[in-house]
C-alpha positions, 0 to 999 in steps of 0.5 A: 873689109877694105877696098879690092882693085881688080878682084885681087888687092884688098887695101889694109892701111895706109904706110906712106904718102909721096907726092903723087899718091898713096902707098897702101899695105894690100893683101893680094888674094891670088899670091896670099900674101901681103905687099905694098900697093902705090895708088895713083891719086892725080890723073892729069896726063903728065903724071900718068905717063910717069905713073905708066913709066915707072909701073913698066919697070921690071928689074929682079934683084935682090937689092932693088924694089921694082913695081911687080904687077899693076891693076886697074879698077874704074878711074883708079890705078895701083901697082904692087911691090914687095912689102918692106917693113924696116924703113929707109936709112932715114930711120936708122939714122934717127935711131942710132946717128953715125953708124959704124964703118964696116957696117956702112960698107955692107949698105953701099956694096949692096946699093952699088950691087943693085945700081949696077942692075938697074944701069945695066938695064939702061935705067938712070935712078936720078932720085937716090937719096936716104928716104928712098933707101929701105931696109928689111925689118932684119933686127940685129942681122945682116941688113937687107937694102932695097933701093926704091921709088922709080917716080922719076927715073928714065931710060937713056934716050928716051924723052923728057917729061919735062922741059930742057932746063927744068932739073927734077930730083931732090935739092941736096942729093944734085950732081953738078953737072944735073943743076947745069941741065946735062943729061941723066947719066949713071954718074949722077946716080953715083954722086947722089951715092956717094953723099949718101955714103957721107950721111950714114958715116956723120949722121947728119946730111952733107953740104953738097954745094960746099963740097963741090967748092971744096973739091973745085978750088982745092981738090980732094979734101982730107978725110973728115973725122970718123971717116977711115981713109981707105973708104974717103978714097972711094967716097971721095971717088964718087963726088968728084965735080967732074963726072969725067973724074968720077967713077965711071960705073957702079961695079967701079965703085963697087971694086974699090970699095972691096978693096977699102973694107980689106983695109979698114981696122979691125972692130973694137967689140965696143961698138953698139950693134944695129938693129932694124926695126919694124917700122910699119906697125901691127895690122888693123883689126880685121887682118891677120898674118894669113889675110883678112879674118872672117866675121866672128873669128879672132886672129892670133894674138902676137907672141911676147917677146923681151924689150931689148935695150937698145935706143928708142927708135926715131918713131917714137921721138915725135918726128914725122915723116915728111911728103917727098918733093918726087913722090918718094915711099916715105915711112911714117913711125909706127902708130897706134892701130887703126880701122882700115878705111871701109873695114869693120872692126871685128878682129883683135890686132895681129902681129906685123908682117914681117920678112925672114932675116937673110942668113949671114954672110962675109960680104954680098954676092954678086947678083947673078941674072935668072935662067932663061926658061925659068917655070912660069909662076902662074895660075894654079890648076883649077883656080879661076880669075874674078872679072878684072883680074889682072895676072901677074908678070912673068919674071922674064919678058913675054906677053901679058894679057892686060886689063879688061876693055872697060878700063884699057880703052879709056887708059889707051885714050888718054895716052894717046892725048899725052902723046899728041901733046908732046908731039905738038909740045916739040913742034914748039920748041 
């Protein structure tokens, strides 16, 4: 079978690489059921604070992936989140190209839905581009949205992890104000939205530098082709070069586009519709929907299911996805099924995990926070923890026991030697 961190999460398969580890599909024995697990590969002091920070991020939202719980096992640490098997915006572009408005509408009123949570938190993103965007395997449905990889984020006030000029992010998905070394700010988060807006409109990704130099030496530009005007009004209102120009917050944003999608033209019936597809793959052999299969026993085999005639995915064109500058959650196409490290081949494949398609709506709610004094999602009655357990969070603040002395007080240790050297490091500066 796989490797288990910490008595709990069993490694499946390998489903990404970012810059500073690996995103593993893992089974968690104590939930039963399977969910991404970010492995951190280097352990050099800087990259353990960030690796620290993003794991201490604790946002519910239905259009947010946040880090869920983290466990520690020897000189390795992890930490899960939702498993998300549609791919990023990336994918669909590469599938279909342009999509159609209404339908581009329904991704960004979700991401300004979920950004306005994580701004609300204090949170700037700083690293919102196509790749980092997932979606749910929904197939012809309602898309889902879940705007992920926290790597770089940061709270407002907080310290730098890097130098004063030093600017950290994706080169393309840059506010102005970003390269000229200005604080992170939630502008900046909606700028980087708004080019987004623009990639899923042209299917291709938009000149950022020209269109800073559009905008500053003739103002807003008319609407490019296959771009309805009332929508170029709100996506013209978020890549304003000035920030102070700019939409001020994602629940601005979020209003105007409302506003827009009342006045865009009614569908033709012509267009073709999208489908978001699966783009993790079947489980290795020795894995089944319902976890790892005991010796000797074989899963059930998936049931068939008719071709549908729609394009053939970007998986399967020969692209491959590429290592993110910023430790981004990159996808790879869909691959032939492979062992597990470690794991002895006695299964025959089973179907893909996938997520129930949400019902349909006109148009996405508001998030609405959860009740305080919510049930405890907890130990059931007479389970009991293997050593190394490491229980999950509570959706709402409160303590949580940590990992076993063995592995906190090394951990303890080396945080307390990055803090000291940037203590020592601002005494230089």
């Amino acid at each position: 079978m796989g490797e288990v961190f910490a008595g709990r999460y069993e490694l499946v398969d390998p489903i990404g690489r970012g810059g500073v580890g690996a995103v593993w599909r893992a089974w968690d024995h104590r939930r039963r059921r399977y969910v991404a697990a970010k492995v951190l590969q280097q352990s050099d002091a800087h990259t353990l604070l960030r690796f620290v920070r993003e794991q201490a991020l604790r946002i519910e939202h239905p259009h947010v992936l946040a880090p869920a719980s983290w466990a520690a096992d020897d000189d390795k640490v992890l930490f899960t989140m939702d498993l998300v098997s549609g791919g990023s915006l990336a994918h669909v572009i590469g599938d279909y190209g342009p999509l159609p408005p209404r339908f581009v509408c329904t991704l960004l009123d979700q991401l300004l839905s979920g950004l306005s949570t994580v701004h609300a938190e204090g949170v700037v993103h700083r690293d919102i581009k196509p790749a980092n965007i997932l979606l749910e395997a929904t197939g012809r449905g309602r898309p889902h949205l879940r705007l992920s990889d926290f790597g770089i984020s940061m709270r407002k006030g907080e310290p730098r992890l890097t130098e004063t000029n030093y600017v950290v992010g994706t080169l393309g998905y840059f506010a102005p104000e970003q390269m000229m070394g200005a604080e992170p700010d939630f502008p900046a988060d909606l700028f980087a939205v708004g080019l987004v807006a623009l990639y899923l409109l042209q299917g291709t990704k938009p000149d950022s530098q020209e269109l800073i130099e559009h905008f500053a030496e003739h103002g807003t530009p008319s609407a490019p082709d296959g771009v309805p005007e009332p929508l170029w009004q709100v996506i013209a209102g978020l890549l304003q070069p000035d920030p102070q120009n700019r939409f001020r917050t994602a629940t601005g944003a979020r209003k105007a586009l409302t506003a827009a999608v009342e006045m865009l033209p009614e569908p033709t019936g012509t267009e073709e519709p999208v489908e978001v597809f699966d783009q993790i793959g079947p489980l290795p052999e020795g894995f089944g929907p319902d976890g790892p299969v005991a010796p000797g026993s074989t899963a059930p085999a998936p049931a068939p299911t008719p071709a549908p005639d729609l394009p053939t995915p970007s998986s399967q064109t020969g692209s491959t996805a590429a290592m993110s500058e910023t430790g981004s959650f990159h996808l790879p196409p869909p691959e032939p099924a492979v062992p597990a490290p470690h794991a002895p081949q006695t299964a025959a494949p089973a179907p893909p995990y996938g997520y129930p398609a949400p019902a349909p709506a006109a148009y996405t709610l508001p998030y609405t926070a959860p009740q305080q004094g919510a049930p405890f999602q907890g130990q059931a009655p007479g389970q009991t923890r293997s050593p190394g357990h490491v229980p999950e969070p509570a959706p709402h603040a409160g303590t949580r026991p940590g990992p076993s002395p063995k592995v906190a007080v090394p951990v303890l240790l080396v945080a307390l030697v990055c803090f000291a050297v940037g203590i020592w490091a601002l005494t230089r500066i």
